[in-house]
N, C-alpha and C positions, 0 to 999 in steps of 0.2 A: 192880486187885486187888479182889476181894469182899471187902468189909470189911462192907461193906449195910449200913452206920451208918442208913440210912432208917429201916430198920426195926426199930432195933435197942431201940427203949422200947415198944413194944408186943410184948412180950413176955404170950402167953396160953396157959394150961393147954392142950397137947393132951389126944386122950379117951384112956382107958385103954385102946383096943384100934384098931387102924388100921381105918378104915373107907372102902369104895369109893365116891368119891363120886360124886353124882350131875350128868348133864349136862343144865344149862339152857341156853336160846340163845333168849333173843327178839329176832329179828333187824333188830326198828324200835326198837329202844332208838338213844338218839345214843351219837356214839363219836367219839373222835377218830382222828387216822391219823398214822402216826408219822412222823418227817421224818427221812429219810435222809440221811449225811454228803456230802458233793461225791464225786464221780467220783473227783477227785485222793487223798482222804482213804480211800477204798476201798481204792485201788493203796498208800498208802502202808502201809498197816495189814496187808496183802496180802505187801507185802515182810518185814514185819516176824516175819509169825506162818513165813515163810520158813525162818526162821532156830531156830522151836523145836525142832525134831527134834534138832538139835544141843543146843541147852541141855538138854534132856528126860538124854541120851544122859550127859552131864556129871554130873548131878545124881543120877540112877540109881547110876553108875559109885562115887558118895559112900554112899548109901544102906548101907550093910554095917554088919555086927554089929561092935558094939566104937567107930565111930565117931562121933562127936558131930554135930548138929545145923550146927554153927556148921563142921566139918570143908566140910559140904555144900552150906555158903553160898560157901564158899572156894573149893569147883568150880565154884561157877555165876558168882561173880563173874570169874575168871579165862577161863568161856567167853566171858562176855559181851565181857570185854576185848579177848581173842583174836577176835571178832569184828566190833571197833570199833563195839556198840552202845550200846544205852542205858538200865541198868533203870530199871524208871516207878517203881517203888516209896517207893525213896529221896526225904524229903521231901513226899510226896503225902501229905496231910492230916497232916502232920507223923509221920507214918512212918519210924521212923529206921534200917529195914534195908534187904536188897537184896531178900529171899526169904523166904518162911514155911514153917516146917514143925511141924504140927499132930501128935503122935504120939498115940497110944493114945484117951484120955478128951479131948483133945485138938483141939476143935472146927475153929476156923481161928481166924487174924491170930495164929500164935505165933511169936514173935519168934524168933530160930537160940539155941540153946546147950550150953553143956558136959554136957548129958544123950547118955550114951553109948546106942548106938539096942541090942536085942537081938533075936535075930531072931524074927521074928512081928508085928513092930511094925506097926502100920499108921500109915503116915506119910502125912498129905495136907501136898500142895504148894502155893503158890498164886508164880505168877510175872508178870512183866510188862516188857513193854516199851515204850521212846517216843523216836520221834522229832522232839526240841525240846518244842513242844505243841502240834504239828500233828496226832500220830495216836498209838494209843495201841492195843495188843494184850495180852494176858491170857490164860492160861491155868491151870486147878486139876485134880489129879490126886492120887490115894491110891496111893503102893506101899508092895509090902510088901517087909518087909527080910527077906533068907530065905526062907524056906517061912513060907504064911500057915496059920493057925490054921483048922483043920477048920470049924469053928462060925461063922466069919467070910465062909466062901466063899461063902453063899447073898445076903449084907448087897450083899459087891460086885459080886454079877451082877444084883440088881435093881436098883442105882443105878443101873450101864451100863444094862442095858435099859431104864429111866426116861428116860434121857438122849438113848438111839435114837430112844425116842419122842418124845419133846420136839422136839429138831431136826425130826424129820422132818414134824411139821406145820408151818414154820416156811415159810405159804406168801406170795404173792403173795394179798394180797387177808383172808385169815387174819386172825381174832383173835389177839392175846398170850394170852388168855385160853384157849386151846386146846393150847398150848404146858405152861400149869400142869395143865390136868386131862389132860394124858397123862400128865406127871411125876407126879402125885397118884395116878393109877391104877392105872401099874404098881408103883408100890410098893406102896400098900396092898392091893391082891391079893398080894403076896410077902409081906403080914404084917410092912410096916415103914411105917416115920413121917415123912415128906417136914419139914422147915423150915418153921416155921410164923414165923422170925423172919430168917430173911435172903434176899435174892432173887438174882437175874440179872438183866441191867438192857442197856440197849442200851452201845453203846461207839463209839468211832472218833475225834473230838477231844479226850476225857476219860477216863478210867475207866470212871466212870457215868456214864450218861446215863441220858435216857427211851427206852424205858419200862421201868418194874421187868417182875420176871417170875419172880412169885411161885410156890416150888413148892406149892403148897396151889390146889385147883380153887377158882376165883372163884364169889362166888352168882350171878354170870349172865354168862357169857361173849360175850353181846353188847353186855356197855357196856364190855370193855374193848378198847384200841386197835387198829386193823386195820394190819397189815402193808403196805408202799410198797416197790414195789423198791428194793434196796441199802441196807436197813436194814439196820446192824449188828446181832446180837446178842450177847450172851455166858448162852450157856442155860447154868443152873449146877442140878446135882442135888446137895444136902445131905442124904443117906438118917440114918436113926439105927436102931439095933437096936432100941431101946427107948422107953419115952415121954418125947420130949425136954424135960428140965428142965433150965435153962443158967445159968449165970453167969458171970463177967466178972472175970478176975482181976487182982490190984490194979497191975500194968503199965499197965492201962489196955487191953490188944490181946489177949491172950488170953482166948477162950471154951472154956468147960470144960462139958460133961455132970456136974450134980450127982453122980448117983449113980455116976460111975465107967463108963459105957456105953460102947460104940462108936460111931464115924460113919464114913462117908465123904464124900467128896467129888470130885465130877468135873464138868468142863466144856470145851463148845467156842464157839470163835466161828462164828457163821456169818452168811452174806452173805444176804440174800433176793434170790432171781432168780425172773422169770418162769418159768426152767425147774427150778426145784426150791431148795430149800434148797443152798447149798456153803459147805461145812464148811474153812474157813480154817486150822482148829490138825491136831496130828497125831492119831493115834489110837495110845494110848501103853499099853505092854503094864501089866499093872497089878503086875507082879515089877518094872518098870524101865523100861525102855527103847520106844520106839516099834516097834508091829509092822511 
């Protein structure tokens, strides 16, 4: 689950207006290179994200006007059951749900509750799974409940597009840091504001791992880490409509937009291969369900 407690006290003023940033690359800087899970830990994380389309499908199905948050946790727990798996969530850094759902102002880690959804809502997901604590898969998605809000439509097609991008340099040989200044790029040419306080991070025997994967472009994309085949990731896009100002509400686990703003959220895991980034989670329609 992105929780990106990492980052989470360096918190700094974005600028008041989204700006394209620029790409630096000196390619004799040192770097490190990231270390990929075992073989075995690949396959198991492999079977696991198997099984989201289904959980996606459950959780979707809860998603509707009138229903409560915690109604939707109750879907997901009962697929997972029905499936004899296992969520990661429960417990993980003392995490006391199964599933999150972040609605409206709503950033992420918000715990399920009696708040009835109405339609327009933008609800991001964030879920997980584990098998014992050998391997561990993730996934985060924003739908809307109903018909989304006119004003809203442009926020979620540059997160997705953000996010295309992101994976798709996610190569053999690649900086991480090239992964952030896609994410950083296409948004701020759409006129929105990438997270400047929680990341994406590798995955496979934990949650987190290394390396983070900041959506904000690094000031030099050749000191940060190079890509090893069978690295996990979990590339995550945090878009905001506006200039993200956040706090921390006193649960401890929900992040809120001061001023009341929008966000989204979306993310996949993916495998780095010789022959191209593969994309491990579903590709999930953003009304619900997987296309």
């Amino acid at each position: 689950m992105s929780f990106f407690r990492s980052l989470v006290d360096r918190l700094r003023p974005a600028p008041p207006t989204p700006v394209a940033p620029t790409r630096v690359f000196s390619p004799d800087r040192k770097h490190a290179v990231t270390r990929p899970p075992s073989l075995a830990t690949v396959e198991r994380v492999a079977a696991l994200t198997g099984h989201f389309a289904f959980l996606w499908q459950a959780v979707a199905g809860a998603l509707i006007p009138g229903a409560t948050t915690e109604d939707a946790e109750l879907a997901y727990r009962e697929a997972v059951l029905a499936r004899g798996l296992t969520a990661a969530f429960p417990g993980y850094r003392a995490f006391p749900r199964d599933i999150t759902f972040s609605v409206g102002n709503e950033v992420i880690n918000t715990l399920p509750s009696t708040r009835r959804l109405q339609s327009g809502d933008l609800v991001k997901v964030q879920h997980g799974l584990r098998t014992g604590t050998a391997a561990f898969a993730y996934q985060a998605w924003t739908h809307v409940v109903g018909e989304a809000q006119t004003s809203l439509q442009p926020l979620l097609a540059s997160a997705r597009a953000a996010l295309a991008a992101g994976v798709s340099v996610a190569l053999v040989g690649s900086h991480v840091g090239e992964i952030s200044f896609a994410i950083n790029d296409v948004l701020a040419r759409a006129g929105h504001w990438p997270s400047e306080h929680y990341v994406g991070h590798g995955i496979g025997t934990s949650l987190h791992m290394d390396p983070q994967i900041p959506g904000t472009a690094p000031p030099d994309i050749g000191i940060t880490p190079v890509l090893a085949e069978h690295t996990l990731l979990s590339v995550v896009v945090l878009a905001h409509a506006a200039r993200p100002q956040l706090r921390v509400a006193a649960d401890g686990w929900n992040v809120l937009t001061v001023d009341g703003s929008s966000s989204v959220l979306f993310s996949h895991m993916v495998r780095v291969t010789a022959d191209g980034p593969v994309i491990l989670t579903p590709e999930v329609n953003a009304i619900g369900g997987p296309t």
